[in-house]
N, C-alpha and C positions, 0 to 999 in steps of 0.2 A: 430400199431394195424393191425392186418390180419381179414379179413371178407371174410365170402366166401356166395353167392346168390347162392341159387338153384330155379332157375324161368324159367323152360327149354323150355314151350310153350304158349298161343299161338304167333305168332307176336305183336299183336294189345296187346297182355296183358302184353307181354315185352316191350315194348313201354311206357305202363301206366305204371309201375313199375320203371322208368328212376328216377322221379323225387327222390326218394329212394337214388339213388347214390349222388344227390344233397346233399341232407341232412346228410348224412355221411360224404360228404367231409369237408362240413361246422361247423360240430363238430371237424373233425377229420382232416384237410388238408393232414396228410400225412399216411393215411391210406390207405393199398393196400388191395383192392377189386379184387378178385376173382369172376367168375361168371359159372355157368352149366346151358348150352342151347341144343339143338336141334342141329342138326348139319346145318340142312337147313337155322338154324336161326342164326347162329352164325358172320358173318358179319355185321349183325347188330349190336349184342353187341360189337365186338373186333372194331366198329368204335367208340365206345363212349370215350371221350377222359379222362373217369376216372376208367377207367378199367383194371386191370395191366394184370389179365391173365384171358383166355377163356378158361375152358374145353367141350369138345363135348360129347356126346349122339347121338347116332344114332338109336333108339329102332326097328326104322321100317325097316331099312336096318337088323337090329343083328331078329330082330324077323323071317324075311324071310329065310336066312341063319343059323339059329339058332345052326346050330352043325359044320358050316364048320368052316375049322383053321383063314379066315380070321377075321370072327366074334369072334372068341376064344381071338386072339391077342387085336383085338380093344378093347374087353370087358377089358382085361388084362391091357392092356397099359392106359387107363379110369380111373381105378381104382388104379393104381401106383400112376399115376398124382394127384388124388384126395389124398393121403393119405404119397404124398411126405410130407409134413409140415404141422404140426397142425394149426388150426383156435382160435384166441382169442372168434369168434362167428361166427355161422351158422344161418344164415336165411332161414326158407324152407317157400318161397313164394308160391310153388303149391298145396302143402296140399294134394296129392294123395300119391296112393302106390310107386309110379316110385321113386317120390323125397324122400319118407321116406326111401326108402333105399339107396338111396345117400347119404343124411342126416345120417343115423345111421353109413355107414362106414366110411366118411370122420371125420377128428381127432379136436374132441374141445370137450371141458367139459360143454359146453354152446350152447344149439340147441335152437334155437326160431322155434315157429311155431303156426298153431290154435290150438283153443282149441273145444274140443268135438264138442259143437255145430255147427262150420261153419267150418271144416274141410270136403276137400270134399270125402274123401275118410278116413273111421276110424281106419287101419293099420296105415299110417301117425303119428299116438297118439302116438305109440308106439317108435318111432324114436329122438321127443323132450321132451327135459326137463323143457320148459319152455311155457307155452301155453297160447297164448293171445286169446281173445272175440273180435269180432269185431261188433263196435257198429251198431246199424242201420238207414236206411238214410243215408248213405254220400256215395262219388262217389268210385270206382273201386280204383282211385288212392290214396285217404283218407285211403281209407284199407290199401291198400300195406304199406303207411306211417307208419298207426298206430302200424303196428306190431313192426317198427323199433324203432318208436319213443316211446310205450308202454317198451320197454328193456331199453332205456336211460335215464329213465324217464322223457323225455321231451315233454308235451302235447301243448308248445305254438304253433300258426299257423303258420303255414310253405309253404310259396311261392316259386317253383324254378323256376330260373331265365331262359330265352332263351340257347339253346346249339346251337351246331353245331358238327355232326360226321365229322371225319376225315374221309378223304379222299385219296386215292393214287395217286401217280404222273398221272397215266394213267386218272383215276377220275377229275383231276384237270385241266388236258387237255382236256377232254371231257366238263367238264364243261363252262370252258370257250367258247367252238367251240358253244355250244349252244348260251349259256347267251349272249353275243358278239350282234347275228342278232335282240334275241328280243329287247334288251334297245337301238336298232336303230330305233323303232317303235314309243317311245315316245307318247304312251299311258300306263296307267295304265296297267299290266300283272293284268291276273286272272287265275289263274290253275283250271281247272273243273278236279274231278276224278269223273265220274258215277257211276263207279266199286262196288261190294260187294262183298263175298263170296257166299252169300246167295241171288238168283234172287229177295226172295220177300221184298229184303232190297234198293231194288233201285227204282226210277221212272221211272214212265213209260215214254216212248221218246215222247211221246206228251206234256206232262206237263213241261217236263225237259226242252227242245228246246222253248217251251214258255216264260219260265223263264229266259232261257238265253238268249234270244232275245230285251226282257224287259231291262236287265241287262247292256248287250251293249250297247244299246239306253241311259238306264238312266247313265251311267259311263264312254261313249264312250271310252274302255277297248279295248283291245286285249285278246284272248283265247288261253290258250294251254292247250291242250288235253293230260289228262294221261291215262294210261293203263297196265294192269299188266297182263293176258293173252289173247292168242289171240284172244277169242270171244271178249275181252273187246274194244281188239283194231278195230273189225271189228266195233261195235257200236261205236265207236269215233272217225273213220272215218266218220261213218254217219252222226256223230253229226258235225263233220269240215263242212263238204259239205255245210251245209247251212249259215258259215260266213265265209265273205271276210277276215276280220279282226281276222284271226286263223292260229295256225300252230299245228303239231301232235309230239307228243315228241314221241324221239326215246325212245326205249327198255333201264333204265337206274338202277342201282343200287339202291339199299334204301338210302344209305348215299347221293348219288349223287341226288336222289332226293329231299330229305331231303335239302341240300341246293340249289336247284333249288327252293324251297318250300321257302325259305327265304328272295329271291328278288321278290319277287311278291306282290300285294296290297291286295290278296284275295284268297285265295284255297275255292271253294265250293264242297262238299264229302257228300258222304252216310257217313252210320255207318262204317264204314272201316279203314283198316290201312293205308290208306293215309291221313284220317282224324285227326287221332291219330301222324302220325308223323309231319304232320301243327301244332300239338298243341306245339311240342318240342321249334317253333322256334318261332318271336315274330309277325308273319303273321296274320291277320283275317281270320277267318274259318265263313263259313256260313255252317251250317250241316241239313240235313234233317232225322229225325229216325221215325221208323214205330213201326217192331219188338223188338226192344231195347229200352231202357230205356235212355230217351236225361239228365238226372237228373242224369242218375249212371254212364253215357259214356262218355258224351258231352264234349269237352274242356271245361277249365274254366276259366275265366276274361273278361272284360269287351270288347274285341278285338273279342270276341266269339258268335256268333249266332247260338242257333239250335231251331228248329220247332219239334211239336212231333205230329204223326201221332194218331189216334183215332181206335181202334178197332173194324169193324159194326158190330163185334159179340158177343161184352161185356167183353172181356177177358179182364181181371187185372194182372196187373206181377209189380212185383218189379224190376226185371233184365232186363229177355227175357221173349217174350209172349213162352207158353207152348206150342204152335201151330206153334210155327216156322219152324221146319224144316219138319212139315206137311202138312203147309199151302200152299195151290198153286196159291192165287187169289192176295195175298200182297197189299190188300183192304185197307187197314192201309193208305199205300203211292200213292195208285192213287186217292186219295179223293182230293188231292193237286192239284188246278188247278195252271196252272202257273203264273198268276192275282195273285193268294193268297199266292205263295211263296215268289213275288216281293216285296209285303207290307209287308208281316214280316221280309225282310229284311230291306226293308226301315226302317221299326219301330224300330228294333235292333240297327241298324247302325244310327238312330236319339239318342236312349238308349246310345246308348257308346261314341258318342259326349259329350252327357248331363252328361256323370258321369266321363269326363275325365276332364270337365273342372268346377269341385265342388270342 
């Protein structure tokens, strides 16, 4: 069987759409999956190790260039690749215009995708011939599932298991040069990412450094610092500065951190893709959400803690608050003293004792 994904952005949503690939292997062991990403994104997926082939997109590159020959080619060469060999089935996980015409040129007699109501964009319609509903209440990756699992007709629950991306020789070596000095420390590792996209989706550094202070005391841990640009690294710098018991990770690849993210007792994350790639492996996440919804985002299993921030201005969302990318105060997340992020960790991490050993 040939399957081709079109789920081209964003990180954090390619990510939640993994478990996807689970579930088809496990119908299907020897079916080759196909995937169209982003081209920035695309190391990501060509690390998963159930992915036979990656096609790219580059929209934002071919939009700026829009008439010169090199854009002409890439558009060309894209669209070969996509319509070398037909598809037993297409899944258009994005549900806008980009992927419905992905979806319409690429060759299968079977397009899956949403239907009217929760398609996010309604050209999209016009590209599948098979249109699924997605129910409401359940998380980000339930969706993604249900559309696959709504084709197969199979609605029983579906868990996937711990992954791990591949990695390159250079990756492997790197990895090691790390890994190596921390498990000579012979405390518990904790990976902090403070990181967001979005400022009003982090703590504030007084709350945070709180927290973590508490944290090392209660765990006597070790810290390593992640960071994905450079303002984030200047803040995690800050953040090293006040324990002994820290190191600052170098600059490293998603896959590579992704298994960095695997030896350790604990990743604590915003709403972020670093949160989302702790959920891949079989790691405890402790998460903190403000602006998002810890119900539609949050990792899930009992190895999983997240806290959800309260609104002081009433706002209700199902997803994301409406106010997000207007909001400037990110009131939500500094209401979090760092006293009160400790106990709800405590209390989680008391929670997942109590129901691992039922």
């Amino acid at each position: 069987m040939r399957i081709l994904i079109v789920k081209s952005s964003a990180l954090g949503d390619i990510v939640q759409a993994f478990p996807v690939l689970d579930f088809i292997k496990m119908k299907f062991p020897n079916a080759a999956i196909d995937w169209v990403v982003e081209k920035p994104f695309s190391k990501l997926v060509e690390a998963h190790p159930f992915i036979d082939r990656v096609m790219c997109i580059d929209t934002k590159a071919w939009r700026k260039g829009l008439f010169s020959s090199k854009t002409r080619r890439e558009v060309a060469d894209f669209f070969r690749a996509l319509r070398k060999a037909p598809y037993d089935v297409i899944f258009d996980l994005q549900g806008n215009s980009k992927s419905g015409l992905i979806t319409a040129l690429a060759k299968s007699s079977v397009k899956v995708g949403y239907s009217k109501e929760c398609v996010s964009e309604w050209p999209n319609l016009l590209s599948t011939n098979q249109k699924v509903s997605i129910p409401k209440g359940k998380s980000i990756r339930h969706n993604y599932l249900h559309v696959v699992q709504s084709y197969f007709k199979d609605n029983q629950k579906f868990s996937n298991a711990p992954m791990i991306l591949k990695l390159s020789e250079e990756e492997e070596q790197q990895f090691k040069t790390i890994l190596v000095p921390l498990e000579l420390k012979e405390k518990p590792l904790v990976m902090v990412c403070h990181g967001s996209n979005w400022k009003n989706k982090q703590l504030p550094m007084e709350s945070l450094l709180e927290f973590l202070k508490l944290l090392q005391s209660g765990l006597n841990c070790f810290f390593v610092f992640g960071w994905g640009t450079d303002a984030e690294k200047v803040e995690a710098l800050l953040l090293q500065s006040h324990f002994r018991d820290s190191s600052l990770l170098e600059k490293v690849s998603l896959p590579l951190l992704q298994r960095l993210m695997s030896k350790v007792k604990l990743v604590v994350a915003m709403d972020s893709l670093p949160l989302h790639l702790a959920a891949t492996t079989s790691t405890a996440t402790f998460s903190i959400f403000g602006a998002s919804s810890a119900f539609r985002y949050a990792p899930e299993g009992a190895q999983h803690v997240a806290v959800q921030g309260l609104c002081p201005y009433g706002r209700i969302f199902e997803k994301r608050c409406p106010i997000l990318r207007s909001c400037s105060t990110g009131a939500c997340m500094s209401a979090f003293s760092g006293k009160e992020l400790f106990k709800r960790y405590i209390a989680g991490h008391t929670q997942m004792h109590r129901e691992r050993n039922l």
